[in-house]
Each structure stands twice: as structure tokens, then as C-alpha cells.
C-alpha positions in Angstrom: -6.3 -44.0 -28.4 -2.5 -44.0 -27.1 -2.0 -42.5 -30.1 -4.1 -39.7 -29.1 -2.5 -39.2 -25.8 0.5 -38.9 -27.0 -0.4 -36.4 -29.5 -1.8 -34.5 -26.2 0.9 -35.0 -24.2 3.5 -33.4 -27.1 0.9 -30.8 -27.8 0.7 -30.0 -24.1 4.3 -30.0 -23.5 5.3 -27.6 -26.2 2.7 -25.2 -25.2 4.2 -25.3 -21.3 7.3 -24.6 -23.1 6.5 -21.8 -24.7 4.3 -20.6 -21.8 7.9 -20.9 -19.3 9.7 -19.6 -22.0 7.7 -16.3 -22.8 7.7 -15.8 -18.7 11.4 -16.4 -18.4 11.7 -13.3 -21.5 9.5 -11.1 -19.8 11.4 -11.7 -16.0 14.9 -10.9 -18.0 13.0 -7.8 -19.6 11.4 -6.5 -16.0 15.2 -6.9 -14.5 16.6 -5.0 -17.5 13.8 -1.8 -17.2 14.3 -2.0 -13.2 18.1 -1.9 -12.9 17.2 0.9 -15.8 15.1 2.6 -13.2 17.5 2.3 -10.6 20.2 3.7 -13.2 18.6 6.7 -14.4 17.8 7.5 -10.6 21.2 7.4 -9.5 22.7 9.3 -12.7 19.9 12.5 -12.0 20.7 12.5 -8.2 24.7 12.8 -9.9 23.7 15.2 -12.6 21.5 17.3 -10.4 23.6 20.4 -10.1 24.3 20.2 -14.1 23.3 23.6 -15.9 22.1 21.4 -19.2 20.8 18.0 -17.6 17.8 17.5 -15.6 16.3 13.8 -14.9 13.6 13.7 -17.5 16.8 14.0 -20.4 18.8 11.8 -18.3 16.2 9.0 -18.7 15.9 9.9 -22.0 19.2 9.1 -23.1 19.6 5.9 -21.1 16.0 4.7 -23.6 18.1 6.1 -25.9 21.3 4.1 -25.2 19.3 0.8 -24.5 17.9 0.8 -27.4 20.9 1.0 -29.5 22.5 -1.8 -27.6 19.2 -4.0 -28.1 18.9 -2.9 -31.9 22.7 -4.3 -31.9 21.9 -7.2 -30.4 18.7 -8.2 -32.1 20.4 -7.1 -35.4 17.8 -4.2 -36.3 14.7 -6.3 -35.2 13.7 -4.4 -32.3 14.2 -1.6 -29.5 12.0 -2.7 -26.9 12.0 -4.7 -23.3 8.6 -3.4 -22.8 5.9 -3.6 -25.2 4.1 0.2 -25.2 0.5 0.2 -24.3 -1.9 3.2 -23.6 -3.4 1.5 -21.4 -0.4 0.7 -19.2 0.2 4.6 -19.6 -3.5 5.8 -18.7 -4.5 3.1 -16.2 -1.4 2.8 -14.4 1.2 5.6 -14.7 -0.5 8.9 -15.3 -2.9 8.3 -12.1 -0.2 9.0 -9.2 1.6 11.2 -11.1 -1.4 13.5 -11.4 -2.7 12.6 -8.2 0.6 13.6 -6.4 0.5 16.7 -8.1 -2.6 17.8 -6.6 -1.6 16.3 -3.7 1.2 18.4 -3.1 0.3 21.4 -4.6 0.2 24.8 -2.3 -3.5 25.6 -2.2 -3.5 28.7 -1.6 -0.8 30.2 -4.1 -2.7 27.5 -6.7 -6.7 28.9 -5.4 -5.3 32.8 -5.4 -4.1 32.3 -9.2 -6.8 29.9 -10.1 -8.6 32.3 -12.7 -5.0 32.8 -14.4 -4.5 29.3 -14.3 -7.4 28.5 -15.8 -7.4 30.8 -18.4 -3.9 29.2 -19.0 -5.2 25.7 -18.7 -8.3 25.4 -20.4 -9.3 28.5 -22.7 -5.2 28.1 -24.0 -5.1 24.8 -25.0 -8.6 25.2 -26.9 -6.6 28.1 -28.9 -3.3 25.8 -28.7 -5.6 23.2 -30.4 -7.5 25.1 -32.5 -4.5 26.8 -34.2 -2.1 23.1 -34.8 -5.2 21.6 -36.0 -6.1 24.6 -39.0 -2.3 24.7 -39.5 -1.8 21.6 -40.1 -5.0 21.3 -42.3 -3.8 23.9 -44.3 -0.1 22.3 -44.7 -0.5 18.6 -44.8 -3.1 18.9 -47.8 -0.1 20.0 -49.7 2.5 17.0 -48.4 1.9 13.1 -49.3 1.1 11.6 -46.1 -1.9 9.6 -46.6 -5.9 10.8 -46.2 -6.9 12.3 -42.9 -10.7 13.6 -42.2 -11.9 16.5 -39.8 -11.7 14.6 -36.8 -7.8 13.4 -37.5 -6.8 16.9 -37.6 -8.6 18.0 -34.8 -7.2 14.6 -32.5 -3.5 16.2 -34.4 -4.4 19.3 -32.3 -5.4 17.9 -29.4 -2.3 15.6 -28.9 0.4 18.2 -29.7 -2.2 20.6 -27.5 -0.5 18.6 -24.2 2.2 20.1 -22.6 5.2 18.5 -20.3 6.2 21.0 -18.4 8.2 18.8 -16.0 11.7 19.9 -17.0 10.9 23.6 -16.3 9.5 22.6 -12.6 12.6 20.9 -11.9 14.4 24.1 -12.1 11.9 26.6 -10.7 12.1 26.8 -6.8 8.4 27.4 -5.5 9.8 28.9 -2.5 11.9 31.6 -4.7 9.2 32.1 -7.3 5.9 31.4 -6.2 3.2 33.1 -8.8 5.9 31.7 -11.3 5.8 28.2 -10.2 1.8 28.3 -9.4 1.3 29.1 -13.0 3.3 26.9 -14.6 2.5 24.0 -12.7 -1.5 24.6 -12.5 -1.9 25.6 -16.2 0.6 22.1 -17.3 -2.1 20.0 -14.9 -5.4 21.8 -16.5 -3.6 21.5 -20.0 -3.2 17.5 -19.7 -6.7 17.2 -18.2 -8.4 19.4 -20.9 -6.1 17.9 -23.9 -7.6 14.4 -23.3 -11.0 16.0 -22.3 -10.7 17.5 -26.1 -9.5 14.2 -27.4 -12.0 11.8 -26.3 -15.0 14.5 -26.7 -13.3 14.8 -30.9 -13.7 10.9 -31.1 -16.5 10.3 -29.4 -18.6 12.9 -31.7 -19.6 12.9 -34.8 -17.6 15.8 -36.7 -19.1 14.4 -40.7 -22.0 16.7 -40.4 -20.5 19.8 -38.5 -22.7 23.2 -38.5 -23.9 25.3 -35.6 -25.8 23.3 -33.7 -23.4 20.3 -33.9 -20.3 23.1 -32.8 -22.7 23.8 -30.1 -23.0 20.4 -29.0 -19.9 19.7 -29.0 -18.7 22.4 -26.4 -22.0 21.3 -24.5 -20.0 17.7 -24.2 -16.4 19.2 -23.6 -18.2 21.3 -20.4 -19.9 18.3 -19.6 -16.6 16.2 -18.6 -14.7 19.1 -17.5 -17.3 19.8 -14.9 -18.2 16.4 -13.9 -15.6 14.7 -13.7 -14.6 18.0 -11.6 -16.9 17.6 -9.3 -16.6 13.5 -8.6 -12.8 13.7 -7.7 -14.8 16.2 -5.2 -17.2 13.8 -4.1 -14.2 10.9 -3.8 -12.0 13.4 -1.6 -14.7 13.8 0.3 -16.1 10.5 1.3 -12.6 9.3 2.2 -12.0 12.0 4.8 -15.8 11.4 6.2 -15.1 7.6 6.6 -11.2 8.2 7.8 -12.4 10.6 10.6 -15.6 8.5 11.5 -13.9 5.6 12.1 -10.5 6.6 12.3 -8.4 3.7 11.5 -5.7 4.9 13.1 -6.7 4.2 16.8 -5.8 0.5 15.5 -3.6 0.5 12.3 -1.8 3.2 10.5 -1.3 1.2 7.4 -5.6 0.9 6.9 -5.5 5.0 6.7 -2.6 4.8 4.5 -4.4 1.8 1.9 -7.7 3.9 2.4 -6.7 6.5 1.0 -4.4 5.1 -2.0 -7.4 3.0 -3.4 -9.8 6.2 -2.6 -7.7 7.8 -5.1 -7.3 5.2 -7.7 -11.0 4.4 -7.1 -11.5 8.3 -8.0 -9.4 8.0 -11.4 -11.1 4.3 -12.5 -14.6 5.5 -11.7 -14.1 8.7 -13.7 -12.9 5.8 -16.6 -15.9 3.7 -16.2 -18.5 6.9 -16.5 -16.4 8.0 -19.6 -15.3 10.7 -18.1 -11.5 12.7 -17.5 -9.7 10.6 -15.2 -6.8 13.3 -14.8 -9.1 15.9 -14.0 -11.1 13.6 -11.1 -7.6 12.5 -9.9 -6.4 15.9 -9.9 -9.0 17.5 -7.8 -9.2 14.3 -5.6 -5.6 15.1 -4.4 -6.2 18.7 -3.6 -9.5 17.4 -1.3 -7.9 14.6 0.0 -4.8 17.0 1.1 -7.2 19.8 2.2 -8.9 17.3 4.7 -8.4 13.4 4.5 -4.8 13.9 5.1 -5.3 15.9 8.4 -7.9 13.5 9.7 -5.0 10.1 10.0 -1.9 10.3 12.2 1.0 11.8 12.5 3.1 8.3 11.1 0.5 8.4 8.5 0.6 12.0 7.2 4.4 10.9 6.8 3.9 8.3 4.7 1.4 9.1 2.5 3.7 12.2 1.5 6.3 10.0 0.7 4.7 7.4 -0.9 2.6 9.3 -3.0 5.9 11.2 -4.4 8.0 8.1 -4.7 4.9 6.8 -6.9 4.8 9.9 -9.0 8.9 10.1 -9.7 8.8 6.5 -10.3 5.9 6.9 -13.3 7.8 9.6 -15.1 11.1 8.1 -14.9 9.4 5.2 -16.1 7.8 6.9 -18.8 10.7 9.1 -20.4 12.7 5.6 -20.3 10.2 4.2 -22.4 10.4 7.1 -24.9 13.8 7.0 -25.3 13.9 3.4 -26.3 10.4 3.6 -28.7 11.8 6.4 -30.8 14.4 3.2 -32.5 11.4 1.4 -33.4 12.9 0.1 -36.6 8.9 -1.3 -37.5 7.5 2.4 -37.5 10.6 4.5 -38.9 10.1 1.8 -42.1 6.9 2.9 -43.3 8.9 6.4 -43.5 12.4 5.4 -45.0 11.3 6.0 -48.3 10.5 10.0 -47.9 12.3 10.4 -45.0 12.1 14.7 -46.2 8.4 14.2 -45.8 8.7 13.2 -41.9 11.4 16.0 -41.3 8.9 18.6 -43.4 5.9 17.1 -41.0 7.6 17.4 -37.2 9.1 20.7 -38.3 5.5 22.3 -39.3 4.4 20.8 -36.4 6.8 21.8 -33.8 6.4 25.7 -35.6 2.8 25.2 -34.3 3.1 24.4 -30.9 5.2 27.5 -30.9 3.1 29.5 -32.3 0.1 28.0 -30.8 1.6 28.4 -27.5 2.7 32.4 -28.1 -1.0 32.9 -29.5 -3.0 32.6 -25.8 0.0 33.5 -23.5 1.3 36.4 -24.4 -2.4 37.8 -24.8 -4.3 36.5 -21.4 -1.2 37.6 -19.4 -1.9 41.0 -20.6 -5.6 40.2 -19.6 -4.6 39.0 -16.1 -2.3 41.9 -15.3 -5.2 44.5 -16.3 -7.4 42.7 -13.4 -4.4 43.1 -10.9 -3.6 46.2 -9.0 -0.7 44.6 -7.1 2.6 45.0 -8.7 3.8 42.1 -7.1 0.9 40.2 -8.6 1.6 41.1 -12.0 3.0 38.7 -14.8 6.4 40.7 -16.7 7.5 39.7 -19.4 10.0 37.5 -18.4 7.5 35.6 -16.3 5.7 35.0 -19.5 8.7 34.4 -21.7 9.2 31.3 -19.1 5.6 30.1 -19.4 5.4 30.3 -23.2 8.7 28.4 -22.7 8.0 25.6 -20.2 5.0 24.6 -22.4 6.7 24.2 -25.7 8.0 20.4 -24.2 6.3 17.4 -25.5 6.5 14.3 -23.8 4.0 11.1 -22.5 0.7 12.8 -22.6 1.3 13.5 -26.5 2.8 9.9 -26.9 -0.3 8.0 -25.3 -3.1 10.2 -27.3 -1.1 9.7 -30.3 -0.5 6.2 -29.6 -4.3 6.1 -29.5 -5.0 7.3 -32.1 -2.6 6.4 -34.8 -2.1 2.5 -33.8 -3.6 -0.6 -32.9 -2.0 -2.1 -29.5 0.8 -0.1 -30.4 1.3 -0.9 -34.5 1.3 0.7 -37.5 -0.8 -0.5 -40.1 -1.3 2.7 -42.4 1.9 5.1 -44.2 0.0 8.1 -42.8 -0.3 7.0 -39.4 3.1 5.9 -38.8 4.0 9.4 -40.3 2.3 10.9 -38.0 3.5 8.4 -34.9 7.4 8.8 -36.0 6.6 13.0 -36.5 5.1 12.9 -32.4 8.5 10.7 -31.0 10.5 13.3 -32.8 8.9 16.5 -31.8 8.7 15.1 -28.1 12.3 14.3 -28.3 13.7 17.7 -29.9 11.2 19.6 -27.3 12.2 17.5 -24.3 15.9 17.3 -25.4 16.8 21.1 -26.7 14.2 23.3 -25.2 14.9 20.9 -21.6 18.8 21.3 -21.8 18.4 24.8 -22.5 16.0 25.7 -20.0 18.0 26.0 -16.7 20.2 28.4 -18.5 17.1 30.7 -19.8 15.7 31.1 -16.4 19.0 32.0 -14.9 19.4 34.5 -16.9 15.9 35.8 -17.2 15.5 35.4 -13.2 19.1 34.9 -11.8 18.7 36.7 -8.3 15.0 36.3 -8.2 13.5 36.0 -4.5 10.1 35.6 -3.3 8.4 38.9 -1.8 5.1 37.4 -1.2 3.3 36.6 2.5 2.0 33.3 0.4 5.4 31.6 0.7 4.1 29.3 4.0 1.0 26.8 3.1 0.8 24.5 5.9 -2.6 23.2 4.7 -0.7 21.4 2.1 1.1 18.0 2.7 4.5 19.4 1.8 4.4 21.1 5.4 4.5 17.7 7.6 3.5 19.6 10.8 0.2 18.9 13.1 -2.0 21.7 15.3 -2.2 21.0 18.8 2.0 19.3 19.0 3.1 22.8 20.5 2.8 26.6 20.3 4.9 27.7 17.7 3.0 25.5 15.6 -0.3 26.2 16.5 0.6 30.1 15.7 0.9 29.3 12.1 -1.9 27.5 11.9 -4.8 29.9 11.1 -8.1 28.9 13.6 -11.4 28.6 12.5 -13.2 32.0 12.2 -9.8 33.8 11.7 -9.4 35.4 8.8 -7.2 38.3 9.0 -4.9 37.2 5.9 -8.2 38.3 3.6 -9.3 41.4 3.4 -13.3 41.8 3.6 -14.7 43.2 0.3 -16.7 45.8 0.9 -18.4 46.8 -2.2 -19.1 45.1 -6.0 -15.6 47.3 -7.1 -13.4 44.8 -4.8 -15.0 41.8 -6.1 -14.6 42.7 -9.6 -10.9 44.3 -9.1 -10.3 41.1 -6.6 -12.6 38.3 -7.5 -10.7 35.9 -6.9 -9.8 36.9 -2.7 -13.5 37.9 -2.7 -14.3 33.9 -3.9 -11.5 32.6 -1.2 -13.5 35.0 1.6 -16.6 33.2 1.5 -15.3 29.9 0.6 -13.3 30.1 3.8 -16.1 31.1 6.2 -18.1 28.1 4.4 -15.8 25.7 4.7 -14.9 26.3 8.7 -18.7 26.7 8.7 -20.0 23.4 7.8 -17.4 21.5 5.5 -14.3 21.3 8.3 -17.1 20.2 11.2 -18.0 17.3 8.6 -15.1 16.1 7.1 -12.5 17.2 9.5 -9.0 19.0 8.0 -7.1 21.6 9.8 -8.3 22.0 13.2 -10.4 19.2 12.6 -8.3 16.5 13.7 -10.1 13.4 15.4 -8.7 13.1 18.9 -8.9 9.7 20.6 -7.2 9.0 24.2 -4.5 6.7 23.3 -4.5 7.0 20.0 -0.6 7.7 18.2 -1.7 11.7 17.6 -2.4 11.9 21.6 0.4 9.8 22.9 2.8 12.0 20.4 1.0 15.1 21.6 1.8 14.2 25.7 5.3 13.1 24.9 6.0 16.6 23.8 4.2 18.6 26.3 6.6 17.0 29.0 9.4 19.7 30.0 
């Protein structure tokens, strides 16, 4: 018996040790990623004004760097602090950044392009798809890289389908180049959301007995997500800005409005999860409700806040995420299965990186000539330019691409098959040549395509949107650029079928307009909405400044 005790007692001991140690490891490698973090933020804010360097490349290089230095110091074992997961990238990271972009967005330069962006968004990346995955059926046949059915080439198609258009939004001013910026940031959020819609709808289906019916079905499915996980981001927006305004929080606490509406929004992406839905598109459109009326129905110290701390969120993720890729692209385990044909890999990422070119030339240059046929305006017009910088900004590569591949081609982020870590080692490099050439060389390609380039339009102002912290009712000048319910001299009246089929898309934002200041604003509050309680912090702030 004391035998057995003992026995315990080791057994028990040895397993708290390895327990401490395994927690002491991962403390040192949480210190190492954060002082990373804090790294690759100060080295952007100093490289910010560089013509070749944006913050996406900068973290990039520092993965890059650290994982020399650990490869060195493990001696070639391994170029990791942090084990990847697509979990951690799906359940944690892409949320705020996709919810921030919503969040922020300018609705009405985003709602008045919304057909163009759509056509960008969701009809391109099904042609994007469409072309990578016949390409590369008709290419990889003829290269040694293992067996792949209907459905891997398709998922192939759908991963390298996924744009990163971040670099090119880091040099784009929204103020100078509104249509420009509207595009290229509504068609890269729709191209994420529909490029995992396409990938999850690919392998959940059946693709071995594939005829007309089957092709039907599947675009029954695809429509299916798209539209309702569309419309429950909707139906999240909307109950948090009926409970924030019918109880308003903020008469008592600031920080209740400001954790309401955080966990609204992750509720929003997890729900659209657990229904097996897209969680980027729910997300997406939760932000744009939540900015269109939760965010006007909390206080003044709220509306700060949230602003901030959804973007700090956002910046964080990406930085996090183009860290990691840096570091995953030495991953001495994957590159192996490859060091014996390493003209094979080089022969893969450079077929595929030809079709995402080509993929990307076949839908824009067409549907811009589409959208410009439709438009009377001059000024509303894509040139050629314009579309040389979208075909550009969505050549990148970069998390999106990582995670469905990830997803596809590993299990909890191994290699078990030659033809898998093929294709894993031919993603890192395409999202690393993308992100590092076509990034450094994109702030020198829009200043010369667009170097004096100003914006002409009335849409410049959007103080519906969160990235214009002001509140009706503080003062007159402010109140005069706030438009009042019933106003709506900014959009002309359609007067026959011609205007809405030369102007659907004002004709749409019309009626939506007198429908929303009709019954949605009375409900759910939002611009000239706002809940007003004596004493609250919105009335006190609002008497302080109508003293002389």
C-alpha cells in the first residue's frame, strides 16, 4: 500500500511538473508575441510616411525575422511561439476585424455603390473561383502533387478566391477618393464573406455525383447562407438598439452600453457559427445596423468609446495575424514534405499566383464597363485607372486564404499528406509574394495613377457613421448637418420607371429613407432618435453647452 502511494505521489508530481512547466513555456511565448505586437506597432507608426512600407509588410518581416532567430535557436526544429489554429483565426480574430469594418464604413458612399459592390463582391469572386479552380484542374493533372477530387479543386478556388485588400486601403484616403475607396473596401468585405460562404457550401455538399440538378442545388445552398446569415446580423443589430434605447443603460452606467453592444456583436458572429451559417457576413451587416442605430441610442462617452475600441480591436487582429504569417512560412515540418521537388512547389504558386491574376482581370475589367453603362454621371464613372487599382488591391493574399487553406489541407495545423503540404507551402508563398511585392509596390502605383486626385463628390460628409463622433441636439452648426426626419432634399424623387432603371440604386435609398424615418428610426432609435432622459450624461452635456 505505501508502495502504491508513493507510486502516486511520483506519478502526481511529474505530471504538476510538466503541467508548470508547459504554462511557464507558453507565458514566455505570450511575452515574446506581445512585445512583438508592441514592436511592429511602433516600427509602422515610424515607417508610416515610407513610399514601399505599410504595417501589414512591417509585421510581416518582424514573423519573418523571429522566426529565423527561433529556427537558430531551436536548431531547425521550429518557427513558432504560437501554435496556428483556424479556430483561433475564425472564432477570435476575424470577428472584430470585420465587425469594425462595417462599423466604420460610410453608409451612404457604401449604400450608393452597393450594386457595384456587389457585383464586385459576390458575382467576381464566383468567376475568381470558378476560373483558379478549372485552371488549376487543367494544370496540376500534368505536375506530381498527389490526388485531389472535384471538391479539392473547387476548395483551391475558393481559398485563393479571398482577397486582402488591406495594404491598398492603407494608402487610399476616403476623403480624397471616395467611389475609389467605397469599392475597394465593400467588394474586399463581400469577397471574404462569399469566399468562405463558397468554401463551406463546396464541403458541405456532395460534389461525386454532380449534374444539373445537383449544380442547382448547390447555388440553392450558396443563396441560402448569403441571405440568411444577411439578414440575422440584421436581426442582431436590431435587437441591441431596441433594448439599448428601452432601457438605456446609460442613465446608470456607460460601460453596460459599451459591453452590450460588444457581446451583441460577438453574439451575432457565434450564432451565425452555431446555425452553420457565414459568420463574416452576419458580423459585417451587424456593424453597419449597429452604427446606423445602436450607436446613436448610448451617450456621448459611449459613442467615444466604442469607436475606439472597436478599431483598436480590429488593428490589433491583423497585426496579430500578418505576424503569425511571417513566422509560419519557416515551418521547417511543412517545407520537408517539399524539399525533394522543390521545382514542383515553385511551378505550383507560380500557376497559381497567374490565376488570381487572371481570375481577378476576368470580372473587373468587364462589370466596370457594366457599371459605367448604368451611370450617366461622369463623376460616377469607374476609368480606367480606377479599375487598374481595384484589379490591383485584390491581387493580395493574406489570413483569409491561410485559414481556409489551413482547413482544408491540415489537421490542427499538420501535414500528413505530400499533396497537401504542397499545396499549404504553395498558399504561404503566394500570400507572401502578393502581400510583400504587389504591397511594397502599391503606394507608388496609385501615386502615379492618382497623384493630385481630390474628391468632387457632395458624399464626402457621413455623419450617420461612427467615424463622425458628433451628436444632434449639442448645438446649431451640428444640427444643420444632420439631415431631419422627412428631409430629403439630397435625393432626387424618381418620377418615372426610366429613373429607377437609369438610377436604381437612389430610387432604392428614396424609399428606404422615408421607411426607415417612418417606422424603423421611431422603433429602434438612430439619428434623431436619441433617448433623452433628464439627468442623464447626453442632457447634462447638452446644458453645459447651451450656457453662453
Amino acid at each position: 500500500m505505501a508502495m502504491l502511494v508513493s507510486l502516486f505521489d511520483s506519478v502526481t508530481s511529474s505530471k504538476l511538473l510538466s503541467v508548470s512547466t508547459s504554462d511557464h513555456a507558453s507565458v514566455v511565448s505570450l511575452n515574446l508575441f506581445v512585445a512583438l505586437l508592441c514592436a511592429c506597432i511602433v516600427i509602422g507608426h515610424l515607417l508610416e510616411e515610407n513610399r514601399w512600407m505599410n504595417e501589414s509588410i512591417t509585421a510581416l518581416l518582424i514573423g519573418l525575422c523571429t522566426g529565423v532567430v527561433i529556427l537558430l535557436i531551436s536548431r531547425g526544429k521550429n518557427s513558432h511561439l504560437l501554435v496556428f489554429s483556424e479556430d483561433l483565426f475564425f472564432i477570435y480574430l476575424l470577428p472584430p476585424i470585420i465587425f469594425n469594418a462595417g462599423f466604420q464604413v460610410k453608409k451612404k458612399q457604401f449604400f450608393r455603390n452597393f450594386v457595384t459592390i456587389m457585383a464586385f463582391g459576390a458575382i467576381g469572386t464566383v468567376v475568381s473561383c470558378t476560373i483558379i479552380s478549372l485552371g488549376a484542374i487543367q494544370f496540376f493533372k500534368k505536375l506530381d502533387i498527389g490526388t485531389f477530387d472535384l471538391g479539392d479543386f473547387l476548395a483551391i478556388g475558393a481559398i485563393f478566391a479571398a482577397t486582402d485588400s488591406v495594404c491598398t486601403l492603407q494608402v487610399l484616403n476616403q476623403d480624397e477618393t471616395p467611389l475609389l475607396y467605397s469599392l475597394v473596401f465593400g467588394e474586399g468585405v463581400v469577397n471574404d464573406a462569399t469566399s468562405v460562404v463558397l468554401f463551406n457550401a463546396i464541403q458541405s455538399f456532395d460534389l461525386t455525383h454532380l449534374n444539373h440538378e445537383a449544380a442547382f442545388k448547390f447555388l440553392g445552398n450558396f443563396f441560402y447562407l448569403f441571405i440568411l446569415s444577411t439578414l440575422l446580423g440584421v436581426a442582431t443589430g436590431l435587437i441591441s438598439a431596441y433594448v439599448i434605447k428601452k432601457l438605456y443603460f446609460g442613465r446608470h452606467s456607460t460601460d453596460r452600453e459599451v459591453a452590450l453592444m460588444m457581446l451583441m456583436a460577438y453574439l451575432s458572429y457565434m450564432l451565425a457559427e452555431l446555425f452553420t451559417l457565414s459568420g463574416i457576413l452576419t458580423v459585417f451587416f451587424c456593424g453597419i445596423v449597429m452604427s446606423h442605430y445602436t450607436w446613436h441610442n448610448v451617450t456621448e462617452s459611449s459613442r467615444i468609446t466604442t469607436k475606439h475600441a472597436f478599431a483598436t480591436l480590429s488593428f490589433l487582429a491583423e497585426t496579430f495575424i500578418f505576424l503569425y504569417v511571417g513566422m509560419d512560412a519557416l515551418d521547417i515540418e511543412k517545407w520537408r514534405f517539399v524539399s525533394d521537388s522543390p521545382g514542383t512547389s515553385v511551378a505550383v504558386s507560380s500557376i497559381l499566383m497567374g490565376l488570381v491574376m487572371l481570375g481577378r482581370a476576368a470580372f473587373v475589367f468587364p462589370l466596370s464597363f457594366l457599371s459605367n453603362l448604368s451611370k450617366k454621371n461622369q463623376s460616377e464613372k469607374i476609368d480606367i485607372k480606377q479599375q487598374v487599382v481595384i484589379w490591383w488591391a485584390g491581387l493580395m493574399r493574406g489570413a483569409v486564404s491561410m485559414a481556409l487553406a489551413y482547413n482544408k489541407f491540415t489537421r490542427s495545423g499538420h501535414t500528413e499528406l505530400r499533396g497537401n503540404a504542397i499545396m499549404i507551402t504553395s498558399t504561404i508563398t503566394v500570400c507572401l509574394f502578393s502581400t510583400m511585392v504587389f504591397g511594397m509596390l502599391t503606394k507608388p502605383l496609385i501615386r502615379y495613377l492618382m497623384p493630385h486626385q481630390k474628391a468632387t463628390t457632395s458624399m464626402l460628409s457621413d455623419d450617420n457613421t461612427p467615424k463622425s463622433i458628433q451628436i444632434p441636439l449639442l448645438d446649431g452648426e451640428q444640427q444643420d448637418s444632420f439631415e431631419l426626419p422627412g428631409s430629403h432634399h439630397d435625393v432626387p424623387r424618381p418620377d418615372s420607371l426610366r429613373g429607377f432603371l437609369m438610377r436604381p440604386t437612389r430610387t432604392v435609398h428614396h424609399y428606404w429613407r422615408q421607411f426607415d424615418d417612418a417606422f424603423m428610426r421611431p422603433v429602434f432609435g438612430g439619428r434623431g432618435f436619441v433617448p433623452f432622459v433628464p439627468g442623464s450624461p447626453t442632457e447634462r452635456s447638452t446644458h453645459d453647452l447651451s450656457k453662453p
